[in-house]
Backbone as a printed PyTorch tensor [residue, N CA C, xyz], in Angstrom:
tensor([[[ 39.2470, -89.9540,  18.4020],
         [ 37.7980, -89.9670,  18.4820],
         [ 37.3000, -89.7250,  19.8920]],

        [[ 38.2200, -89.8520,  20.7520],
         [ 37.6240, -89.5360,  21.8360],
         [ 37.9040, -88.0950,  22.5150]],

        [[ 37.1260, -88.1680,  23.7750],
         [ 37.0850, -86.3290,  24.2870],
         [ 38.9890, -86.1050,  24.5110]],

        [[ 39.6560, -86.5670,  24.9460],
         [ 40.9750, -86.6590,  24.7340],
         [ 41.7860, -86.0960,  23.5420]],

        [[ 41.5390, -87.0920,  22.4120],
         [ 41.8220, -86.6720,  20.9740],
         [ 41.7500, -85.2630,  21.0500]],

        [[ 40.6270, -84.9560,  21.1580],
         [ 40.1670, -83.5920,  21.1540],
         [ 40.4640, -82.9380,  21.4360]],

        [[ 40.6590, -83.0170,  22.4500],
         [ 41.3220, -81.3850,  23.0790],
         [ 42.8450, -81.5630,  23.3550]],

        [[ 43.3760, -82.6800,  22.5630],
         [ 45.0470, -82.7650,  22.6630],
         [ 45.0600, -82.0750,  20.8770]],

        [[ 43.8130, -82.1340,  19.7530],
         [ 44.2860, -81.3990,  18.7110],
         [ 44.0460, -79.9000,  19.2800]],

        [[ 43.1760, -79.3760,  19.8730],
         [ 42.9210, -77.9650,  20.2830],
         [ 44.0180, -77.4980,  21.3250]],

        [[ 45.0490, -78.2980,  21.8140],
         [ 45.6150, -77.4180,  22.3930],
         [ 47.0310, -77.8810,  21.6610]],

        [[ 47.0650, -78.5140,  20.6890],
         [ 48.4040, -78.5900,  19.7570],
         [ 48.1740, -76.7150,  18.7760]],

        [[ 46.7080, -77.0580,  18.1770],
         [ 46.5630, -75.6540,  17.6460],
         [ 46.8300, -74.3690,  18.0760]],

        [[ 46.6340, -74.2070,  19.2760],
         [ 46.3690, -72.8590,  20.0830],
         [ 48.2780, -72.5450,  21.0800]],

        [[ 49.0140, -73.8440,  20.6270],
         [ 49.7920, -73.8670,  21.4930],
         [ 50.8140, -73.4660,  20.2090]],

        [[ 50.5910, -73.9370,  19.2440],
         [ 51.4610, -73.6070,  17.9500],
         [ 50.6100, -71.9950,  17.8100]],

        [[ 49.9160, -71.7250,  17.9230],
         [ 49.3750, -70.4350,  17.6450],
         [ 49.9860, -69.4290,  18.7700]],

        [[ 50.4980, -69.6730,  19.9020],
         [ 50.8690, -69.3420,  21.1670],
         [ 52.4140, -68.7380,  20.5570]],

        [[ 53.2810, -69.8750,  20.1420],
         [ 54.9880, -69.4400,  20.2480],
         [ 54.8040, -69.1300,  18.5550]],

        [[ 54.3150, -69.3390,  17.5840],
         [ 54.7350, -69.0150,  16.4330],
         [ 54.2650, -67.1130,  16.3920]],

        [[ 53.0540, -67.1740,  17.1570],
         [ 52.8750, -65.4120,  17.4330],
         [ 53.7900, -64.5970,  18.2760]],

        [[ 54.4050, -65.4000,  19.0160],
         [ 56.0610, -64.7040,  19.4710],
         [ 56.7680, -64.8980,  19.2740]],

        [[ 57.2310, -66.0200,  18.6700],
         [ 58.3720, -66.2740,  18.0070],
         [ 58.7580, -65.2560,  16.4280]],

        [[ 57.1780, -64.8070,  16.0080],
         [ 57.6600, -64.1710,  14.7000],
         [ 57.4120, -62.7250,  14.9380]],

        [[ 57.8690, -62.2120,  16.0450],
         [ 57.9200, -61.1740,  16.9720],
         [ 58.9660, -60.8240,  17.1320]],

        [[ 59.3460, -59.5470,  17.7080],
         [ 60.5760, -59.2880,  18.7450],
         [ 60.3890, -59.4160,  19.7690]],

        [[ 60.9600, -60.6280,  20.6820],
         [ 60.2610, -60.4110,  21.7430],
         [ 61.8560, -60.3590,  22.6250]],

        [[ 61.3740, -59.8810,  23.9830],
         [ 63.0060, -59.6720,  24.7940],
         [ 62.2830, -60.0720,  26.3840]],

        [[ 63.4600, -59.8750,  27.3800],
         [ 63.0220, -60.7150,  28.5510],
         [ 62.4220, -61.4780,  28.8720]],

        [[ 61.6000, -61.0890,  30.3390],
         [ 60.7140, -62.8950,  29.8450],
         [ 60.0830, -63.1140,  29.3410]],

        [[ 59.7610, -63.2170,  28.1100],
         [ 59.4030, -63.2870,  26.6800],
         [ 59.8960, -64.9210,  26.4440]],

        [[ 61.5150, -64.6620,  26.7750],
         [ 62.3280, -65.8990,  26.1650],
         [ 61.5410, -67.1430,  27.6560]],

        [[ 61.2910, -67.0070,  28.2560],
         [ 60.9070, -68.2600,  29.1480],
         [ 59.0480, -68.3600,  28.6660]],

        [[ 58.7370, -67.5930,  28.2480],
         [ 57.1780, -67.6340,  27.8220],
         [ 57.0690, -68.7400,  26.5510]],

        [[ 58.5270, -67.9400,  25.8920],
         [ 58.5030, -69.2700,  24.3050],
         [ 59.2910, -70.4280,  25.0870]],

        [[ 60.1470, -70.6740,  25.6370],
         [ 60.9810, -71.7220,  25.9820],
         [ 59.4520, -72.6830,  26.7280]],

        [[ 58.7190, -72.5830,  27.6040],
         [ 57.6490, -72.6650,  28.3280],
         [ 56.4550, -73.4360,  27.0070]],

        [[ 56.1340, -72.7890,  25.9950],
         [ 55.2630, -73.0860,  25.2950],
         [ 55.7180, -73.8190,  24.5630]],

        [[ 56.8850, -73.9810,  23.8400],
         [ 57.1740, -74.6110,  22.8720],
         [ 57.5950, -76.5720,  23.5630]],

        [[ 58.2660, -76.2600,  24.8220],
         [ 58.5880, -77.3960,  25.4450],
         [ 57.0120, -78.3700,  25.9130]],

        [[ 55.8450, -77.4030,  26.2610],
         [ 55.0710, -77.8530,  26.1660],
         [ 53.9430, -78.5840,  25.4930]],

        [[ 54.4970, -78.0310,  23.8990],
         [ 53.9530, -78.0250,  22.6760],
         [ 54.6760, -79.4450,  22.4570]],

        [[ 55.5530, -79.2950,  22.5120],
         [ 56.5670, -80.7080,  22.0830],
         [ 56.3970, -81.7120,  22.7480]],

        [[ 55.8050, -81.8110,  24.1080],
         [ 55.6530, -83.0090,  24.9270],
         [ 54.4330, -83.5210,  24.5960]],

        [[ 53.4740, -82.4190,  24.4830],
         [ 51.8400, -82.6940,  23.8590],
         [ 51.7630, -83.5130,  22.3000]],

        [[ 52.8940, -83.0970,  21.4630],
         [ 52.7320, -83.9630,  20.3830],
         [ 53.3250, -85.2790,  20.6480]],

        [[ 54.4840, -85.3590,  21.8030],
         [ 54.8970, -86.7360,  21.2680],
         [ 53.7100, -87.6710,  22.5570]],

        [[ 53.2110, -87.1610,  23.3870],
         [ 51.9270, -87.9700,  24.3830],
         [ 50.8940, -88.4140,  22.5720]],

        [[ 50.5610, -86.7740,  21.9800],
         [ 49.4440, -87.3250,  20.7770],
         [ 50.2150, -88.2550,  20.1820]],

        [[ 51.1120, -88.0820,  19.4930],
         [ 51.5350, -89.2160,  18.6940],
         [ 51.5260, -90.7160,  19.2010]],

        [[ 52.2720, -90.8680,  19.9670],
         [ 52.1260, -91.8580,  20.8400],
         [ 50.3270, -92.7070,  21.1750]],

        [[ 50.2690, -91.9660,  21.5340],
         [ 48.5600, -92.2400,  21.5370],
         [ 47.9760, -93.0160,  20.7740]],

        [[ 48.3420, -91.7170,  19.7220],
         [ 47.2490, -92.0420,  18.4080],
         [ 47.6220, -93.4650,  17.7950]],

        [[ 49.1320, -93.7870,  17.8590],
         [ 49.6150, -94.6820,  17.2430],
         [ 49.7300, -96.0620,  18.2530]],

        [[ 49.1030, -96.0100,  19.0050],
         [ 48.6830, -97.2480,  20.5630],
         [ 50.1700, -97.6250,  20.6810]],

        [[ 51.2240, -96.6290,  20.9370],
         [ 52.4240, -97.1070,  21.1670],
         [ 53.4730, -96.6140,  22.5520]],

        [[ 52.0010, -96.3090,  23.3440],
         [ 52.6510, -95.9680,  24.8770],
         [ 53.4180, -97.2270,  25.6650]],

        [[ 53.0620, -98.1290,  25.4350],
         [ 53.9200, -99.0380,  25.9450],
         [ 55.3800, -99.5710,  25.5190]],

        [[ 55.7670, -98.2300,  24.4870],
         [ 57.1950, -98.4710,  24.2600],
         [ 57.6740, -98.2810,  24.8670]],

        [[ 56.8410, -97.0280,  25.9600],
         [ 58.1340, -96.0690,  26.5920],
         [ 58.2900, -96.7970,  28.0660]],

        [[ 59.1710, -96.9450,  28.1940],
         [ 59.8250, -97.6400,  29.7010],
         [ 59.1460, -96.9350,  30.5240]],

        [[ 58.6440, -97.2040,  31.9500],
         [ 58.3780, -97.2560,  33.5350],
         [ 57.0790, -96.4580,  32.6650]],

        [[ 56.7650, -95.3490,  32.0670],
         [ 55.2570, -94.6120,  31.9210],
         [ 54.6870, -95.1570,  30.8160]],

        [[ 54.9300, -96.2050,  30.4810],
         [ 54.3250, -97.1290,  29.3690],
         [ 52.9150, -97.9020,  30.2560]],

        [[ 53.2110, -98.5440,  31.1950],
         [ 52.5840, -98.7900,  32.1850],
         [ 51.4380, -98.0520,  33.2080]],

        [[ 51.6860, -96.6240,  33.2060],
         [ 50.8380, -96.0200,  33.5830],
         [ 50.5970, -94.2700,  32.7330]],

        [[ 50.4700, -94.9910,  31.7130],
         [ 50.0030, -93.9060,  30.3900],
         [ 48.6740, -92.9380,  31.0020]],

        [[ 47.8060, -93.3400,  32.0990],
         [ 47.2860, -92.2200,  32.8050],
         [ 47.6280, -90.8150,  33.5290]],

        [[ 47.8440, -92.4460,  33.9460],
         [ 48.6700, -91.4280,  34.7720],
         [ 49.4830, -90.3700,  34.6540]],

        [[ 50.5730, -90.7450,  33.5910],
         [ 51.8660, -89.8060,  32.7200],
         [ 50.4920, -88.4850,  32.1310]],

        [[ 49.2940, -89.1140,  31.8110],
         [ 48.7340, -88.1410,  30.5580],
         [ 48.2810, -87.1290,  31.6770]],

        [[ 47.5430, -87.7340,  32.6040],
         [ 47.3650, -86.4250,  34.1040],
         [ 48.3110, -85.6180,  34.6550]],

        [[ 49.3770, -86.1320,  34.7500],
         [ 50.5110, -85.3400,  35.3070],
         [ 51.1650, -84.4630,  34.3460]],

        [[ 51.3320, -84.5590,  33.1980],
         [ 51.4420, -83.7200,  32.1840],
         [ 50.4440, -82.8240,  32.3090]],

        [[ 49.2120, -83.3560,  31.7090],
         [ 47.9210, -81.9410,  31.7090],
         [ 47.9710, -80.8990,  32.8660]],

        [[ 48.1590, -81.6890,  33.7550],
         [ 47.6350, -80.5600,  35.2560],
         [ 49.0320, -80.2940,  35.9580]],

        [[ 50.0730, -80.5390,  35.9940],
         [ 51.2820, -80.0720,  36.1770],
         [ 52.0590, -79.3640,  35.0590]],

        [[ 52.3960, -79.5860,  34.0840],
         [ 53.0830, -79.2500,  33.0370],
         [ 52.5810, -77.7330,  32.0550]],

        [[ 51.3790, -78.7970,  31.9540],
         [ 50.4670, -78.0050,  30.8520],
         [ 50.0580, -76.7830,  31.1150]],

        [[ 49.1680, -76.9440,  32.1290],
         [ 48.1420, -75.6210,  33.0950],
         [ 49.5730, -74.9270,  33.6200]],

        [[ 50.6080, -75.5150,  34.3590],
         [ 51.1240, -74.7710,  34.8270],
         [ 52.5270, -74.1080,  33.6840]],

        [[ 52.7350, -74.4760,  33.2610],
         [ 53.4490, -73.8550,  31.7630],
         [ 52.7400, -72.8700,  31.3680]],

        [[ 51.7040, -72.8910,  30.9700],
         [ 50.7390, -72.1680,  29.7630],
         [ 50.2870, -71.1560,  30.7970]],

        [[ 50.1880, -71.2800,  31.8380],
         [ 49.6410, -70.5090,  33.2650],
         [ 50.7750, -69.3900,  33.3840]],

        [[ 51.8610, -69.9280,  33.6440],
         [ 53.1000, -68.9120,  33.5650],
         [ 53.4950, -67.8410,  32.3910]],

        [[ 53.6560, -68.2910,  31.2060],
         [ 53.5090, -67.6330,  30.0920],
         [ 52.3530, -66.9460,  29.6680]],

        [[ 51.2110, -67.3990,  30.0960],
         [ 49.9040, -66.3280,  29.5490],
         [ 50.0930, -64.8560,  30.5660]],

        [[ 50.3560, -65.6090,  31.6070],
         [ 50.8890, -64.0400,  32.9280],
         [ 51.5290, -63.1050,  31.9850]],

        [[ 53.1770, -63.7540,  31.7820],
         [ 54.2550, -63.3540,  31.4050],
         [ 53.4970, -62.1900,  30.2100]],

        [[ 53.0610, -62.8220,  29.3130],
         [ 52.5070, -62.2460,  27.8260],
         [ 51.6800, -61.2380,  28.4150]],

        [[ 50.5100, -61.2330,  29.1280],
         [ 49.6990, -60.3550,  29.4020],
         [ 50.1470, -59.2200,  30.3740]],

        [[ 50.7360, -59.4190,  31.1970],
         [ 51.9350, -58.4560,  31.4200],
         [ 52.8890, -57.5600,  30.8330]],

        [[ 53.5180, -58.2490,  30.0020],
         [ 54.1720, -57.6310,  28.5380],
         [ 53.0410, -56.7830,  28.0800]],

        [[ 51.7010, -57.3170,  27.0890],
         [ 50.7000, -56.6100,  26.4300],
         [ 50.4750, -55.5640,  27.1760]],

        [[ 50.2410, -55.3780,  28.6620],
         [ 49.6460, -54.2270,  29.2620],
         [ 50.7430, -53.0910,  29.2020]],

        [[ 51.9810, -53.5110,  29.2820],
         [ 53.1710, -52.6850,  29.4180],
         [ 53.5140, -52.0640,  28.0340]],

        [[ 52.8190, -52.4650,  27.0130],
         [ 52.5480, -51.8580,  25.6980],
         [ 51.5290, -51.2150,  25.2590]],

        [[ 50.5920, -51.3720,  26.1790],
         [ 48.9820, -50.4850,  25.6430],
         [ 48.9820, -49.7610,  25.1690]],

        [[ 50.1980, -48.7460,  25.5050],
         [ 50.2630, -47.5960,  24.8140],
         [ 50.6860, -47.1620,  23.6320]],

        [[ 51.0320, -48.1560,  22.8500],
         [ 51.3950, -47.9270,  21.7340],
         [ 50.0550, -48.6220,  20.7110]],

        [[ 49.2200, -48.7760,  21.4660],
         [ 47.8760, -48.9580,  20.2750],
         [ 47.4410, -47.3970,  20.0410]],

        [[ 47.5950, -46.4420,  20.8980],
         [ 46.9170, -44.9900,  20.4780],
         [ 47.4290, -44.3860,  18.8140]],

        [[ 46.5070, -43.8410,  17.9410],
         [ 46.3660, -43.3590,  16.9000],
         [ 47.5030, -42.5240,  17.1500]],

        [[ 48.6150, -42.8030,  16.0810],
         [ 49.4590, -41.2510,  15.4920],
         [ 51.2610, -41.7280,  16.3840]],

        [[ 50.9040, -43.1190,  17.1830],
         [ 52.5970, -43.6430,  17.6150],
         [ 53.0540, -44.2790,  16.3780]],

        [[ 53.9750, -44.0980,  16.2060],
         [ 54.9760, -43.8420,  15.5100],
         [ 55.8740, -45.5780,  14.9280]],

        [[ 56.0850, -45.8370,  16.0760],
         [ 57.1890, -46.8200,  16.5420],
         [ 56.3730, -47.9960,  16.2730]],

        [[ 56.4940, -49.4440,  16.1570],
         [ 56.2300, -50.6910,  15.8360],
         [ 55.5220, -51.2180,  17.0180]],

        [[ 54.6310, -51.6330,  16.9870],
         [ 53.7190, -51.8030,  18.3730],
         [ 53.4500, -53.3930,  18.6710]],

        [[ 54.0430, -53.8860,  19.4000],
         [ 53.8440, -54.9120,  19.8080],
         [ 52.4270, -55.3950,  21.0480]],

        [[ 51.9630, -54.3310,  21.1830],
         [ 50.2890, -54.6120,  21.9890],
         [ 50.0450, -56.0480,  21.8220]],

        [[ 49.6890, -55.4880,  19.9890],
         [ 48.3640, -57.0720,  19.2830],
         [ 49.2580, -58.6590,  19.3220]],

        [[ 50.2180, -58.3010,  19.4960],
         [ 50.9560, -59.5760,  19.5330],
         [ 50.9640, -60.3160,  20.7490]],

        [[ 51.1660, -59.7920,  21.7510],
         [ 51.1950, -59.7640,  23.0040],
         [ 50.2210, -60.6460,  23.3380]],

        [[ 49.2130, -59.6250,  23.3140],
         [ 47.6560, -59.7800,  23.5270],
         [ 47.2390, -60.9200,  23.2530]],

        [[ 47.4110, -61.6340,  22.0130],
         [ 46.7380, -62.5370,  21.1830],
         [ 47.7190, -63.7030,  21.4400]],

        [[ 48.9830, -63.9490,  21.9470],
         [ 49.6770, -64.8360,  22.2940],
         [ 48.9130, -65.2300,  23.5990]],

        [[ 48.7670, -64.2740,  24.6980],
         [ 48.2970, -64.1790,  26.2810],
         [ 47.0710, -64.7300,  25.8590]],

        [[ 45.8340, -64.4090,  25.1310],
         [ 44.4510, -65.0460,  24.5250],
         [ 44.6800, -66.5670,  24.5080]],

        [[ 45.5370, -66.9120,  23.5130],
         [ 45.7750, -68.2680,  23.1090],
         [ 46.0240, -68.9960,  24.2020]],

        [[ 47.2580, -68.3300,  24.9390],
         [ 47.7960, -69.1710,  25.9640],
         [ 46.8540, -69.2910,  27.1890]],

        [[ 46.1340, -68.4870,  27.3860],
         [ 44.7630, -68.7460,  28.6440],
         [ 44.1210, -70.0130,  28.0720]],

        [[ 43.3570, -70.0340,  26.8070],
         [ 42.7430, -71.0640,  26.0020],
         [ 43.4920, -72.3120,  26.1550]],

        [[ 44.9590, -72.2670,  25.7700],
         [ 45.5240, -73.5580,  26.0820],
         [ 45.5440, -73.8470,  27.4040]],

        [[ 45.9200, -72.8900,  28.2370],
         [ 45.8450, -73.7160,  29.7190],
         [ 44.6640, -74.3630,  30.5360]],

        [[ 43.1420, -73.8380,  29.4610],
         [ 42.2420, -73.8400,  29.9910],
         [ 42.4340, -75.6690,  29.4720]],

        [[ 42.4550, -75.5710,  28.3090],
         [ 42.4820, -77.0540,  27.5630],
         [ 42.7250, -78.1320,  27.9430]],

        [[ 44.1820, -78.0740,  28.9920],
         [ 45.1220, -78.3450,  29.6340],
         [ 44.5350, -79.1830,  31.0300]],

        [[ 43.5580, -77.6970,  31.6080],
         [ 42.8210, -78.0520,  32.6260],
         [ 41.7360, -79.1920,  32.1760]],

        [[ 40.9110, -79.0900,  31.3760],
         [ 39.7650, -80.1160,  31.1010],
         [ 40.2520, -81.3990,  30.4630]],

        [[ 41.2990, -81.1880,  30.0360],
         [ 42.1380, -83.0350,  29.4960],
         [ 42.4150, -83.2670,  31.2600]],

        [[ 43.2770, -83.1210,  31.9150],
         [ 43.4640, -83.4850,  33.1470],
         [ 42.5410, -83.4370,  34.0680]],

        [[ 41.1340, -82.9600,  34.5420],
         [ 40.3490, -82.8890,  34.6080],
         [ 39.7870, -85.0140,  34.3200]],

        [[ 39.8530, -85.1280,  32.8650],
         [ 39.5240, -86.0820,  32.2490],
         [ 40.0880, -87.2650,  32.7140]],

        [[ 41.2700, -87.6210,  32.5680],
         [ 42.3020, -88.0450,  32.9120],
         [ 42.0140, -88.6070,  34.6270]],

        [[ 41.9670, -87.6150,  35.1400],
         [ 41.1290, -87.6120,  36.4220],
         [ 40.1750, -88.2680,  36.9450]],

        [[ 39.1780, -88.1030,  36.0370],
         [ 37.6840, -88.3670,  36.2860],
         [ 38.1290, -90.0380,  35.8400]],

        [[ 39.0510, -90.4080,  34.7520],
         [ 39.1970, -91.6950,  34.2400],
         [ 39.9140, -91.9290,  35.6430]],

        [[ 40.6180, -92.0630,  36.2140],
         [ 41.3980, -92.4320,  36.6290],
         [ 40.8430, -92.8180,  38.3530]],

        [[ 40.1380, -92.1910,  38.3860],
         [ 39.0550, -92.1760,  39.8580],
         [ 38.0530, -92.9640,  39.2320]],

        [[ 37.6930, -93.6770,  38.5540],
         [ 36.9460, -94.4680,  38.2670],
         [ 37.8480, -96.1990,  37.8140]],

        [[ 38.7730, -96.0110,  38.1510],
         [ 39.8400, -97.2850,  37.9730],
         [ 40.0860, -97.4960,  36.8570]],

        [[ 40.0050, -96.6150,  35.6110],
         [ 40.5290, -96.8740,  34.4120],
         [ 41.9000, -96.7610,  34.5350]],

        [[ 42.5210, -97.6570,  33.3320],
         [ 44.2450, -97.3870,  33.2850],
         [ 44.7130, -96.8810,  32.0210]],

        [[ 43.4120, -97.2170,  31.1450],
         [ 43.9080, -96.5550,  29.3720],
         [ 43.3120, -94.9610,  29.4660]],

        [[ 43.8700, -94.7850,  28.1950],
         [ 43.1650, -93.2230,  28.1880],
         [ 41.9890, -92.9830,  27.0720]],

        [[ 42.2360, -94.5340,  26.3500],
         [ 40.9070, -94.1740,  25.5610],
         [ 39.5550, -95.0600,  25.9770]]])
C-alpha cells in the first residue's frame, strides 16, 4: 500500500518484461551479461518484496536491522546500476540491428526485441531510481522501517 509497494510491483513487471523479451530471443554476446544483470536483479527485488510484504526482514541476519538501508543500497546501487548497464548493452545491440527493420530483409530481425527490452530496462532503472530516491528521503528524515 505504500509508494514502495508500488514501484517494487512496477519494476518486478517491467524487469520480468526486460529478460523474458531476451531470453525468448537469440541473443549472443553481451546480451548474456544484460540477462545475467536483469534477472539477478529481478531475483533480489522479489525476495526484498517478499520479505517486505510478509514483515519478515528481521529474519535476515546483520540487514534485518537495517532493512533501509539494505532497501537503498539495493535500489541505487544494484538496481539503477544493473538495469543502467543492460539498457546500454540492449540499445546498443538494437541500433546495431536497425537495419534489418527495412521492408524486403529477408533474415529474422531482432531490432523490435532489442528495442523493447532497452525501453523496459530504462523504465526499470528509472523505477529503481525513485524507490531509492524514497528510501532516501525516508532515511534522511530518521526513519528505520520502510513502510
Amino acid at each position: 500500500r505504500s509508494p514502495l509497494g508500488l514501484l517494487r510491483l512496477g519494476q518486478l513487471a517491467l524487469g520480468a518484461a526486460f529478460w523474458v523479451t531476451v531470453a525468448a530471443h537469440k541473443y549472443e554476446g553481451a546480451a548474456h551479461f544484460a540477462l545475467f544483470a536483469a534477472v539477478l536483479a529481478w531475483l533480489l527485488t522479489l525476495a526484498l518484496f517478499g520479505l517486505s510484504l510478509l514483515g519478515r526482514w528481521a529474519l535476515v541476519p546483520w540487514l534485518g536491522s537495517r532493512w533501509l538501508l539494505t532497501n537503498l543500497v539495493h535500489d541505487l546501487a544494484l538496481g539503477v546500476g544493473l538495469y543502467a548497464a543492460a539498457t546500454g548493452i540492449m540499445g546498443y545491440k538494437a541500433g546495431r540491428k536497425s537495419y534489418c527493420s527495412l521492408p524486403g530483409y529477408s533474415q529474422r530481425c531482432l531490432y523490435s526485441a532489442y528495442l523493447s527490452a532497452s525501453v523496459c530496462g530504462g523504465i526499470a532503472a528509472c523505477l529503481y531510481l525513485f524507490s531509492g530516491l524514497y528510501c532516501l528521503s525516508r532515511r534522511c528524515r530518521d526513519q528505520r522501517d520502510i513502510i
